[in-house]
C-alpha positions in Angstrom: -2.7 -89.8 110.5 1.2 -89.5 109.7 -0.1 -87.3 106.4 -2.5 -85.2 108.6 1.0 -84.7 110.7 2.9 -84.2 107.7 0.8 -81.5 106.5 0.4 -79.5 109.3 4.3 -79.5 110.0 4.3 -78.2 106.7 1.7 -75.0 107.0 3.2 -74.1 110.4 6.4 -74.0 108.9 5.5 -71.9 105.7 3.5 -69.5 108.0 6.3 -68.8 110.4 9.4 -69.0 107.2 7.0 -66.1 105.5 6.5 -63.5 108.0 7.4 -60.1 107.2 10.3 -58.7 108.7 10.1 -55.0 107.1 13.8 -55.0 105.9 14.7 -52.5 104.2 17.9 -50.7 102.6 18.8 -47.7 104.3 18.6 -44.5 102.0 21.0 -42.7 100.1 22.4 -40.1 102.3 24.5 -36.9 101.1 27.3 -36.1 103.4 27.2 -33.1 105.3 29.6 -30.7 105.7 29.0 -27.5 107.4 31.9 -24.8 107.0 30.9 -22.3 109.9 30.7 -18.5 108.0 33.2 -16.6 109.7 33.8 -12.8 109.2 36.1 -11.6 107.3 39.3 -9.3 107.8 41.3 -7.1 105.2 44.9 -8.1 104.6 46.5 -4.5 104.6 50.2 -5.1 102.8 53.4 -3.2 103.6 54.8 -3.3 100.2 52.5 -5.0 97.9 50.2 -2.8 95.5 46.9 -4.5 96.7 44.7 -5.2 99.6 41.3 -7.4 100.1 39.3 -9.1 102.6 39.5 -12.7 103.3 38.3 -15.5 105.9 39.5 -15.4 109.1 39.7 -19.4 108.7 42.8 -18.8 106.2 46.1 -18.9 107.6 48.4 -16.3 105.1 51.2 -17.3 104.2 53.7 -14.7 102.5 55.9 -15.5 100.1 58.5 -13.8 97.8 57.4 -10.6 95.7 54.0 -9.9 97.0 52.8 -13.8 96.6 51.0 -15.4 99.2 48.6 -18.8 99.9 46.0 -18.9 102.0 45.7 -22.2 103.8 42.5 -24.0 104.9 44.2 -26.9 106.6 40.4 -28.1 108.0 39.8 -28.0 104.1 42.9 -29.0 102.8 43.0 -26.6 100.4 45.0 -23.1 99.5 44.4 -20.4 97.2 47.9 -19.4 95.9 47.9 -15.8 95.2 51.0 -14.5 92.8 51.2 -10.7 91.8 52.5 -9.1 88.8 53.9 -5.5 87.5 52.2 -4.6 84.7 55.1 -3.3 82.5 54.1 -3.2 78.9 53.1 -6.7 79.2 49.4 -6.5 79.6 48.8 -9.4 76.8 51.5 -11.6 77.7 49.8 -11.6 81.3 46.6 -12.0 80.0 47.4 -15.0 78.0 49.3 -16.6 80.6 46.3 -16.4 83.0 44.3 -17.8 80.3 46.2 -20.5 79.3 46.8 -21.4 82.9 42.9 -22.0 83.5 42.9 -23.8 80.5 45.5 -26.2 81.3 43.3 -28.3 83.1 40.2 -28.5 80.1 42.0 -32.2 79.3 40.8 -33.7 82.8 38.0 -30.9 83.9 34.0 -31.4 82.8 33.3 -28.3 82.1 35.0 -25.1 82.9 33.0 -21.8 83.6 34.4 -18.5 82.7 32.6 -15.2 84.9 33.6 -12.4 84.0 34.4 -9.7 86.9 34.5 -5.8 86.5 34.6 -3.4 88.9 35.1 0.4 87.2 34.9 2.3 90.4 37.6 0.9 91.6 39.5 0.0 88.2 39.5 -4.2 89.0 38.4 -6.6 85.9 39.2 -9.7 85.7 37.9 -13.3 85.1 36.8 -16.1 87.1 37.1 -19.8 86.1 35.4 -22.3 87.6 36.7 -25.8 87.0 34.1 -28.5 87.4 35.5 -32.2 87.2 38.5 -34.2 88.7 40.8 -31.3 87.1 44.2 -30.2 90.1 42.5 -27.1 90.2 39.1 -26.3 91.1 39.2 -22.3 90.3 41.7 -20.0 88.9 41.1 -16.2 88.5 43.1 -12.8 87.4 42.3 -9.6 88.2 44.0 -6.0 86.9 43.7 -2.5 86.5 45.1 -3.4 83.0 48.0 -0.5 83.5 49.9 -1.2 86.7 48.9 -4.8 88.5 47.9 -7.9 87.8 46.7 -10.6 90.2 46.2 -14.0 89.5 45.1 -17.0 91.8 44.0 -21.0 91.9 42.7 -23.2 94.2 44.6 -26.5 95.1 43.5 -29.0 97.7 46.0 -31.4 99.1 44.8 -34.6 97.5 44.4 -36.5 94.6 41.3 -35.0 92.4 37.4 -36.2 93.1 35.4 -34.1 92.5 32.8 -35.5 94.3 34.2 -35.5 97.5 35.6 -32.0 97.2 32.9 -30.7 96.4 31.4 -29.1 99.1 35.2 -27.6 100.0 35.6 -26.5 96.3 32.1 -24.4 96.6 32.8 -22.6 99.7 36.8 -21.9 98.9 35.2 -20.8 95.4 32.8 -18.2 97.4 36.3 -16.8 99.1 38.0 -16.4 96.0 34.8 -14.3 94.5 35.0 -12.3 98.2 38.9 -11.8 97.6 37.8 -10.4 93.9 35.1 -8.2 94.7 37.1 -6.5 97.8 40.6 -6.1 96.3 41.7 -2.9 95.7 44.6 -1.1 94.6 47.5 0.9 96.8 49.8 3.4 95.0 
């Protein structure tokens, strides 16, 4: 009788070990971060040589000889905008630009040169986009390859992953492309 005993013990307690609990791991999940579109405005400069539109989520910030950032603190991220006479100098500009985007090739994946032209309104330029934990996520240049020369880049505020600036880097690269396609030159 004790074995009778013993083996029953036994089933009851494999049958309720081995019930199914339907565990399982929670799935991968993409964070989302939704950057509202907001309109844009045009920056109309006193003394600077340029104008374009930009998001009305950028704070300008003016700085010395028609330079300027424009801060996404929600982002924590600027786009540093420095202008240039053109004086003779049109190659020296150009390589400096150049060179300047490709600074960062030693820690970026793969960097993306578009190039921009605008005839009607005499603004070329180039577009670099910087994929990879590079400091910079875009740089760009624009000119009317006899008087100006704009360049710009895109910094955020901490230490380069790509991953998790992503999403920033994409939209902030969008605003640069706006600030490209709208600027245009005051005599």
């Amino acid at each position: 009788m004790h074995n009778k005993l013993f083996y029953i013990v036994i089933l009851i307690l494999v049958f309720v070990g081995c019930k199914d609990d339907n565990v399982l791991p929670k799935p991968k999940a993409m964070l989302r971060l939704d950057y509202s579109v907001e309109p844009t405005k045009r920056l109309k400069s006193s003394n600077c040589h340029y104008n374009f539109e930009y998001n009305q989520m950028a704070r300008i910030e003016a700085g010395d000889n028609c330079s300027m950032s424009l801060d996404y603190p929600m982002m924590k991220g600027s786009i540093f905008i420095t202008y240039k006479k053109v004086e003779g100098n049109i190659n020296s500009l150009l390589a400096d630009a150049q060179k300047l985007s490709y600074e960062h090739a030693i820690k970026a994946d793969n960097i993306i040169n578009q190039p921009f032209v605008n005839e009607d309104d005499r603004v070329y330029g180039m577009f670099y986009e910087v994929k990879g934990n590079a400091a910079s996520q875009a740089q760009f240049y624009v000119t009317d390859s006899t008087d100006h020369f704009v360049t710009g880049s895109l910094y955020f505020y901490a230490k380069p992953n790509y991953d998790s600036i992503y999403p920033a880097a994409i939209y902030l690269q969008k605003d640069i492309r706006r600030i490209m396609e709208s600027l245009r030159w005051e005599e």
